[in-house]
Structure formats: C-alpha cells, structure tokens
KESE-840253 format. One line per 8 residues: number of its first residue (from 1); their letters; for each residue z negated, y, x negated of C-alpha. Coordinates in nm, 3 decimals. Each point is the difference from the previous one (the first is absolute). Example, Ala and Ser with C-alpha at 12.3 -4.5 7.8 and 13.67 -1.06 7.14 Angstrom:
1	as	-0.780,-0.450,-1.230  0.066,0.344,-0.137 .
REM end
This chain:
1	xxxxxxxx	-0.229,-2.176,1.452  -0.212,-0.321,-0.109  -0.061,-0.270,0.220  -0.277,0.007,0.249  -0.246,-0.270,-0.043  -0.084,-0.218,0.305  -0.360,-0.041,0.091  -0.145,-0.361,-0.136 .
9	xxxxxxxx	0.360,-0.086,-0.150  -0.089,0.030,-0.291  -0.315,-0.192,0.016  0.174,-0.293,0.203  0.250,-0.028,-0.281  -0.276,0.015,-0.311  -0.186,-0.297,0.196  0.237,-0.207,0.064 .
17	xxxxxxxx	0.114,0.025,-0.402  -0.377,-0.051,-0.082  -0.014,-0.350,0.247  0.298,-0.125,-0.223  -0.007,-0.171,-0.328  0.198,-0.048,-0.293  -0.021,-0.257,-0.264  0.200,-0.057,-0.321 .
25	xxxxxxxx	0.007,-0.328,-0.176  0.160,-0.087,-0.294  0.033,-0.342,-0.227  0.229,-0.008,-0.279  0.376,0.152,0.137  -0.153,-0.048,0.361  -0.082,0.327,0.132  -0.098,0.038,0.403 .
33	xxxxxxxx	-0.124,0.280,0.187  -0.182,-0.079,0.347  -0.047,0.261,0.278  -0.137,0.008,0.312  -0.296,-0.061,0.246  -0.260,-0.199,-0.150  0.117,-0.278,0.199  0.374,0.012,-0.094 .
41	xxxxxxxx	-0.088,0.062,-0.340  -0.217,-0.320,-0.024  0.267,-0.231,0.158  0.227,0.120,-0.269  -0.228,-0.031,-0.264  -0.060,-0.381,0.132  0.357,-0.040,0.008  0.076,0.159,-0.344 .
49	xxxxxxxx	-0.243,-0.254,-0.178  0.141,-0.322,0.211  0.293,0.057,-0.151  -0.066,0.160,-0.335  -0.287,-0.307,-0.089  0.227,-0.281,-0.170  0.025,-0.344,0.208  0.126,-0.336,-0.073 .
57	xxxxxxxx	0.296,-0.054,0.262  -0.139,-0.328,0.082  -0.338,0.126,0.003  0.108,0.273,0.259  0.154,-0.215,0.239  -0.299,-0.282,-0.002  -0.264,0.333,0.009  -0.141,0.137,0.343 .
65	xxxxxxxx	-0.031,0.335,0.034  -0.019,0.267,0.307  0.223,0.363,0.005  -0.261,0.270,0.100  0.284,0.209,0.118  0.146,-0.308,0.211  -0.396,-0.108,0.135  -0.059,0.363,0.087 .
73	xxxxxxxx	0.351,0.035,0.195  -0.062,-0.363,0.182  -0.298,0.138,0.110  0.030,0.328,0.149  -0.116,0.013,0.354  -0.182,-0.331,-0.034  -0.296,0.167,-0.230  -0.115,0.356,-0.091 .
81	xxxxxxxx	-0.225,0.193,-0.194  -0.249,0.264,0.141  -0.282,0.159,-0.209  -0.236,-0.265,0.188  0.198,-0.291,-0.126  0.306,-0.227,0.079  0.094,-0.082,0.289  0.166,-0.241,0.204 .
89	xxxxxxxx	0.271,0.167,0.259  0.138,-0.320,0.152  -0.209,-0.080,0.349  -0.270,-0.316,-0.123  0.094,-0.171,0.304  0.366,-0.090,-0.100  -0.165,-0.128,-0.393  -0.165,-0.322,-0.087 .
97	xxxxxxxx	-0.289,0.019,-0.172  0.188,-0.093,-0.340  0.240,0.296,0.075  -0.267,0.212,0.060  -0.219,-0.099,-0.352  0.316,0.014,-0.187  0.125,0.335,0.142  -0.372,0.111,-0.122 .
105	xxxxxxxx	0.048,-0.165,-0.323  0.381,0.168,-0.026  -0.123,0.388,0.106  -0.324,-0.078,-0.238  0.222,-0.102,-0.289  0.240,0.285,0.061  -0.286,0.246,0.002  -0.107,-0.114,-0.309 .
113	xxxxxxxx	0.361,0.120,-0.153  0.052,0.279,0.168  -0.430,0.098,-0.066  -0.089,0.021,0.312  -0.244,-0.238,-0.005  -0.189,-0.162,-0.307  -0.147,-0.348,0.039  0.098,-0.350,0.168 .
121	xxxxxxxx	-0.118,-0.091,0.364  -0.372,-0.202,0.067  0.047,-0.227,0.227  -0.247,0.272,0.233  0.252,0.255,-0.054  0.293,-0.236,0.165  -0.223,-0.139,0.262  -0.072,0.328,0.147 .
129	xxxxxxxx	0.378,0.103,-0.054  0.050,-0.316,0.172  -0.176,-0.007,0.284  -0.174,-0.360,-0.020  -0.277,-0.177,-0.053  -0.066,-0.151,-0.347  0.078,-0.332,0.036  0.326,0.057,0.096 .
137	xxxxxxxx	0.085,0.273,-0.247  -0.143,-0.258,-0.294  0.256,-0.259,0.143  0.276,0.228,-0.012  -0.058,0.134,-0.340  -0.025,-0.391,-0.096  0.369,-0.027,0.124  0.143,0.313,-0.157 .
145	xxxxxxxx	-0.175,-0.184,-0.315  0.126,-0.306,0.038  0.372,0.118,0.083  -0.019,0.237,-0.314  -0.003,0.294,0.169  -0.295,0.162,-0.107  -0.323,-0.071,-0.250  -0.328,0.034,0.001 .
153	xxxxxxxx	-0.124,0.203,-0.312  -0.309,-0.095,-0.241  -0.204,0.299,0.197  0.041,-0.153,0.317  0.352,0.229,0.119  0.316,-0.107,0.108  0.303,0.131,-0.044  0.386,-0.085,0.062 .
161	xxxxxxxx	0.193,-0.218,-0.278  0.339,0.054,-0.173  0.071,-0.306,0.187  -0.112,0.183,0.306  0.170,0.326,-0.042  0.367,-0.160,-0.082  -0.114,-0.258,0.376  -0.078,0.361,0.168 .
169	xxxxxxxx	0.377,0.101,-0.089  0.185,-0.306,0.024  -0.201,-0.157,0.333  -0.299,0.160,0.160  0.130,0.365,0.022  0.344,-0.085,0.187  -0.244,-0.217,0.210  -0.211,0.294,0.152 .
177	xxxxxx	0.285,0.231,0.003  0.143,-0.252,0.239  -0.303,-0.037,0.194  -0.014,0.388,0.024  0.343,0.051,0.125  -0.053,-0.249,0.335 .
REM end
C-alpha cells in the first residue's frame, strides 16, 4: 500500500524549496555553489568575493571595511525591517540624538544590502524618524559629518560611512546595548 499524502504537505514542502536559492560560481579551478534564503545566500556571496578579490596584505590591513554578516548580527534587536520600513526597536528615550541618526543611517544602509529599501535618507526623512525640530536635526547631522560618521550626498541624502559602519561595531553599538540592558 502507497503512502497516504498529507493535506498541504506537499505544498508546504514545494514552497519552501521555491523561497530558496542556489547559485553556482566558478573562476578558473574555483568552483562554489551557494544555497539558501535569499538572505543567507547574499551574505555568502559577499563573503565569497571578499575573499576570492586579490588584496595587497598591507593594503588590507590599512583598508576599512564593514562584515554584513557581523553588522547584521550586532544589530539584531536594535533595528528591524517591516514592509513599511526600518525601524528602530531600542526605546528613543535611552539614545542620543547621534545614536538615534546613526542607528537610522545603520538600518538604512543595511536595507540597502539586504533590498529592502533603495535610496539614502533626506534630512526630512530623519527628522521625522527623529522626532525634532530642524535645527537640531541639521546640527546633529553636522556632527555625524564632522566625526566621519556619515555624508551628505551630491542630491542632498545622507547616509552612514565605512568609517561609520566599522565606529557602529567597534563603539556605538556596545554603547546602546549597554544602555538597553540598565
């Protein structure tokens, strides 16, 4: 006697195969196949390139750059994504308003990797996200400048700077988990 097929088993299985993806890359002997979510399969793929792309030893150690996969960990439960946009999960009355721009600048530039969202911040977009007047959210962006942490773009955006991701990771980050555990 055959087995008995279970009611939407079948289609539960054949959708999650269809949400995964599966990528083969190959460059000279170097042969890689990817597969996964379209998430895991993109980290992978970043990863795969940093370290297949030749570098100058010296060159790598005086060069800035930011892991997605280690900005993405660092920042669970601090920011999310919803189909209305990113968010900010950590209370705004335990951030400064620096945190608070460069969490915005952070989820925005993550976004951007992981395409869920498509274009840097206006400085509208991160007052309203930020709760204050104008003034004072043109000051703060003029620190965030100043320090490095983020630039203004030629069309008037802003977004977060290498400089700024590797100072989320190594300082800012451990700050307001700190602040969030108290």
């Amino acid at each position: 006697m055959g087995a008995t097929p279970v009611p939407g088993l079948d289609r539960d299985k054949s959708n999650q195969e269809r949400d995964l993806l599966e990528v083969r890359i190959k460059r000279g002997e170097i042969e890689e196949t990817i597969s996964g979510t379209p998430e895991q399969v993109y980290l992978l793929l970043a990863r795969f390139f940093e370290n297949l792309l030749p570098t100058f030893e010296t060159a790598e150690r005086l060069t800035l750059y930011s892991d997605l996969e280690t900005l993405v960990k660092e920042s669970q439960n601090i920011i999310a994504f919803a189909e209305e946009g990113t968010y900010v999960l950590v209370p705004r009355n335990k951030l400064t308003d620096n945190e608070m721009l460069a969490l915005l600048l952070l989820a925005n530039h993550l976004g951007q990797k992981l395409g869920k969202t498509r274009t840097d911040l206006s400085k509208e977009e991160l007052q309203a996200k930020l709760g204050k007047d104008a003034k004072i959210t043109s000051t703060r962006l003029g620190e965030l400048i100043k320090s490095e942490i983020a630039l203004k773009t030629p069309d008037e955006k802003y977004k977060i700077t290498t400089f700024g991701l590797v100072q989320m990771l190594k300082d800012i980050l451990p700050k307001i988990k700190a602040k969030t555990l108290t």
